[in-house]
N, C-alpha and C positions, 0 to 999 in steps of 0.2 A: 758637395753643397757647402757654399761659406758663407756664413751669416752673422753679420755685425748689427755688437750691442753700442750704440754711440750714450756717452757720462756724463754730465757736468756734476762738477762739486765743488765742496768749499767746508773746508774744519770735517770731514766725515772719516778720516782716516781709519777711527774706531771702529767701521761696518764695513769697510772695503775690499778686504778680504774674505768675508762672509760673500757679499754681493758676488764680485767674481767669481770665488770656487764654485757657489751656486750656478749661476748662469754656464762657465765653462762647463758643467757635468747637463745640463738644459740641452747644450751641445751648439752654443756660439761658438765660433770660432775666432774671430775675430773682434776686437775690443778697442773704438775709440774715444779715449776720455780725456776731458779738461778741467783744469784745476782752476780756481778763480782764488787769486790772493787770500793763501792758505799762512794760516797762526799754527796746526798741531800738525804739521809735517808730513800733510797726506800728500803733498805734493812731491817732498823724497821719495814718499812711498812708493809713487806714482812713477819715477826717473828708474826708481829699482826693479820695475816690474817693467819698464821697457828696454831696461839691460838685461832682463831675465829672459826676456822675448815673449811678455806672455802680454804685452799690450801697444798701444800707440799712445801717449802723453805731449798732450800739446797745453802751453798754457793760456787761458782765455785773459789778455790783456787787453784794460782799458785804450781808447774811448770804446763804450757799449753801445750798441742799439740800441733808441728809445722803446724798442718794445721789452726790454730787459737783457738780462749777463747771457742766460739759459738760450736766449733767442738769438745774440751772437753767435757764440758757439755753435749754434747750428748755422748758420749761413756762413762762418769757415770752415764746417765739416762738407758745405754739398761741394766744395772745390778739392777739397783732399783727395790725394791717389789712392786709396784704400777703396771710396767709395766708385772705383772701376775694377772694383773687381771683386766684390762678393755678390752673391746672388738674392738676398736678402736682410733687410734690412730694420732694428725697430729702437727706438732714442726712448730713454729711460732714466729716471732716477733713482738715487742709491736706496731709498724705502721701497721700490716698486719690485716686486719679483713673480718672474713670468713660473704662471704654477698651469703644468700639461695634466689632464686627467685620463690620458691614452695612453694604450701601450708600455711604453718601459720611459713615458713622460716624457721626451724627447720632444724639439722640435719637428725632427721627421717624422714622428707620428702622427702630430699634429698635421703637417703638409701632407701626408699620405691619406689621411681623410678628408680631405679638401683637395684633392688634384687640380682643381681649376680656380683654385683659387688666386688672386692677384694682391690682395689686400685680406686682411682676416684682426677683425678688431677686439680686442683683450680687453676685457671692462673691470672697471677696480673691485674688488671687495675689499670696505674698509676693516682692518684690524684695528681696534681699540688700547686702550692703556691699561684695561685691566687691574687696577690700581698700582702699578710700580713706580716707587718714588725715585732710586736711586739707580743710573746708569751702572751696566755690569758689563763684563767682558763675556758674555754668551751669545752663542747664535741669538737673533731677532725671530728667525719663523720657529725655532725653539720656543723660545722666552714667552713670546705673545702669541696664543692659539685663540683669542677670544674675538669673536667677529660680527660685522652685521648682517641681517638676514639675506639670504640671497636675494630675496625680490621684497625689491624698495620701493615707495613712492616720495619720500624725500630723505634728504636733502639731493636737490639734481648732481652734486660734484660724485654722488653715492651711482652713479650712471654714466661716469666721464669713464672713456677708453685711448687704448696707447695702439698705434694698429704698427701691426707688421705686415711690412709690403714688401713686394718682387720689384728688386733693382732692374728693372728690363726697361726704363727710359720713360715708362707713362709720366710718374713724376720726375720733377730734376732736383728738389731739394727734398731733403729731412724738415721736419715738422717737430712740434712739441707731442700733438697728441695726434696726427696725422701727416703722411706726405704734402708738399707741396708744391708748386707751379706744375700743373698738370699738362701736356700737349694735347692741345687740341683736337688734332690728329689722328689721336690715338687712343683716348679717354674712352668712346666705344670699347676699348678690349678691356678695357677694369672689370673686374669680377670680385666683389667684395663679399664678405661672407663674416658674419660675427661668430662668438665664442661657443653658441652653442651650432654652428653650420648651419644657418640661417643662412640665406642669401638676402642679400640687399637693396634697399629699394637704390635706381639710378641714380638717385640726387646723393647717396652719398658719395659717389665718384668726385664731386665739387666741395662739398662741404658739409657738415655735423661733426660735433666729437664728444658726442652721449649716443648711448644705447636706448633703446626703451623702457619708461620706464614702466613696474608695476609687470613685471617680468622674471624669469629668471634667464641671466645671459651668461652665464659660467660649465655649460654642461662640459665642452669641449676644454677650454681651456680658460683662465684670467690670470689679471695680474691681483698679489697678495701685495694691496697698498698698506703700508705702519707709516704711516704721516707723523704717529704722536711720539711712539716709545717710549721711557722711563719721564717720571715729569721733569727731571735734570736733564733730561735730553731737548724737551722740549721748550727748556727755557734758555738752550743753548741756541735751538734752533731760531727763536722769536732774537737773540741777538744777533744770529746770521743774517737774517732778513729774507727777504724769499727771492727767489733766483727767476721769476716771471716779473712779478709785477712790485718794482722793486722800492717805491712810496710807499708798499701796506707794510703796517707794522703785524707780525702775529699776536693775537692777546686771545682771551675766551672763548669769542666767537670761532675763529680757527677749530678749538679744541671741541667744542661741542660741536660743530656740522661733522666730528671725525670719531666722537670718543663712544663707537658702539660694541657694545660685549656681551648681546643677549645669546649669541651661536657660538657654537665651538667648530672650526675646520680645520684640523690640522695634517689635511691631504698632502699637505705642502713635502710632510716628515716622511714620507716615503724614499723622498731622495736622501734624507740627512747621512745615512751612512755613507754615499758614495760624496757628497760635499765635504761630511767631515775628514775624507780619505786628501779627497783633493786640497781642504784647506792645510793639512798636516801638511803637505809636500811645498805650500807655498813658504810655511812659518819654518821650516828644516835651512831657511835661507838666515842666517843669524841675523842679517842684516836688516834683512825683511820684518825679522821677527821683533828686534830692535827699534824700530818704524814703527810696528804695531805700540811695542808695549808703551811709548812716548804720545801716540795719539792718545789710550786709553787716559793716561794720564794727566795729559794736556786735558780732558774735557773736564774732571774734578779739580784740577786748580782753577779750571775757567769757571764753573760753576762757583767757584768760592769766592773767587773776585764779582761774581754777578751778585749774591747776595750781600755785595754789600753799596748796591745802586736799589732804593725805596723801588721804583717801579719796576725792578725785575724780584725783590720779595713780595709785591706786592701778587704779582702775576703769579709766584710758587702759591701765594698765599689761596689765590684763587683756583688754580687747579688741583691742591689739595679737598679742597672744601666742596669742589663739583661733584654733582652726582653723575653715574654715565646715562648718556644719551638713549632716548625711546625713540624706537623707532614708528614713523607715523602710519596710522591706517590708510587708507586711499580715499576714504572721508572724510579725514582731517588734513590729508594732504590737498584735498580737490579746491578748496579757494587760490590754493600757491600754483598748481599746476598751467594751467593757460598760461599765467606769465611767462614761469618758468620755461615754457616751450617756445614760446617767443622772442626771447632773448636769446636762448638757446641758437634758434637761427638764424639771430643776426649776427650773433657772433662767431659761427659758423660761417657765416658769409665771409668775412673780413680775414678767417685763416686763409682761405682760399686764391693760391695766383703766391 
């Protein structure tokens, strides 16, 4: 079974190696990733790791699709030769990591409890900042154990899923948060099943990319989203700008729909020792390792050049000063709900085709 993680990135060199060794031991096999006009050299990184044979690196160059950089790159991944020949398939960013709660955590454990599955949707649990101000050179699912509760009633992004589908031709492209242009044909055979082996109502074969919410959707498997990380990471990030919708600027608001730390889950740390084995053998590359320790470094000189633009101390000044995020009852979520669902499927509609 060969099962491709598709990348975009931009300045994340820093977690790159983390992200990979993780998912290779998850037991991807196969890795297509794109670099978007890179400043800290994740994109060498990126060249050295498809000399090493342990990836496919393409770079995502302008002009972009108006629907953003992130949404390029997948519409030159559904034409790549890669995607004829693995059996499964799931597009990801470098915060997102696919956490199995079966067996020895594996994707085949996962597909072995779902045999009939054709689609199987991994819903985020957000991890929080936990207060850390300053970026460090540690693992991430390390670093940050502090998270929100499993069953949410807001913020709805707290209920957004990444789905991994079977390359068998129902869809023909990659998706952000789902496959997409489905055959008509053939849509009948989709069999979708969420994280906790739920089956699926029909309509999601066409379109949704939330869970339900006021649930728990993680029994089976989820993805472990760190949107925030250290607050120097995420005023790095609010200068990258975001790789969907590429007019928003990140500020507060970002931070609070993201920055919850009432639970602790660090299910994730089961795999740590066979990641840290894997990432040793990446870093035993000097060159490799030389890439690393240049990214690390590139984000504290960058950081030090941001503090001295008013509106990016101003933004440290304010996620210093935040308190973290409560999460809401399903009574105080219930005025926001209706919309939220509403919206939800019309923009569900518009991925769809």
């Amino acid at each position: 079974m060969r099962a491709l993680a598709i990348l975009t990135q931009r300045n994340e060199g820093a977690f790159l190696l983390e992200w990979l060794a993780h998912h290779r031991v998850v037991g991807f096999t196969d890795f297509l990733v794109f670099s978007n006009d890179c400043q800290d050299g994740s994109d060498l990184m990126l060249d050295r790791l498809e000399q090493m044979g342990e990836l496919t690196h393409l770079r995502n160059l302008p002009p972009y699709d108006k629907a953003g950089i992130q949404f390029s790159a997948l519409k030159t991944a559904a034409s790549h030769p890669l995607l004829r020949e693995v059996d499964w398939i799931l597009p990801l960013d470098i915060d997102e990591f696919v956490n199995i709660h079966l067996g020895d955590r594996s994707l085949s454990a996962l597909l072995a409890a779902l045999p009939q599955a054709t689609a199987i949707t991994l819903t985020w649990r957000l991890f929080g900042n936990a207060g850390a101000i300053v970026h460090e050179d540690r693992p991430v699912t390390e670093r940050f154990t502090r998270a929100a509760p499993a069953v949410m009633h807001w913020p709805w992004r707290a209920s957004m899923f990444k789905t991994l589908y079977r390359n068998d031709g129902i869809y023909a492209k990659p998706g952000i948060h789902r496959p997409r242009a489905p055959d008509p044909a053939r849509l009948e055979q989709a069999r979708w099943f969420d994280g906790e082996g739920r089956a699926l109502p029909q309509r999601y074969r066409r379109a949704g990319l939330f869970s339900a919410f006021g649930q728990s959707n993680h029994q089976l498997a989820q993805i472990n989203h760190y949107p925030l990380g250290a607050m120097q990471d995420f005023v790095l990030k609010a200068d990258r700008g975001r790789a969907v919708h590429a007019g928003q600027r990140l500020g507060l608001d970002y931070w609070v729909e993201r920055n919850f730390n009432s639970d602790e889950d660090r299910s994730v740390l089961a795999l740590a020792p066979r990641v840290q084995a894997e990432r040793d053998r990446l870093m035993a590359d000097a060159d490799l390792a030389g890439l690393h320790r240049a990214a690390v470094a590139w984000r504290h000189s960058r950081f030090a050049e941001l503090m001295r633009d008013e509106d990016m101390r101003a933004l440290m000044g304010r996620l210093m000063m935040a308190p973290p995020s409560r999460a809401l009852s399903k009574q105080e979520a219930a005025p926001l709900l209706a919309h939220a669902v509403a919206a939800q499927k019309a923009q569900a509609g518009r991925q769809d085709g």
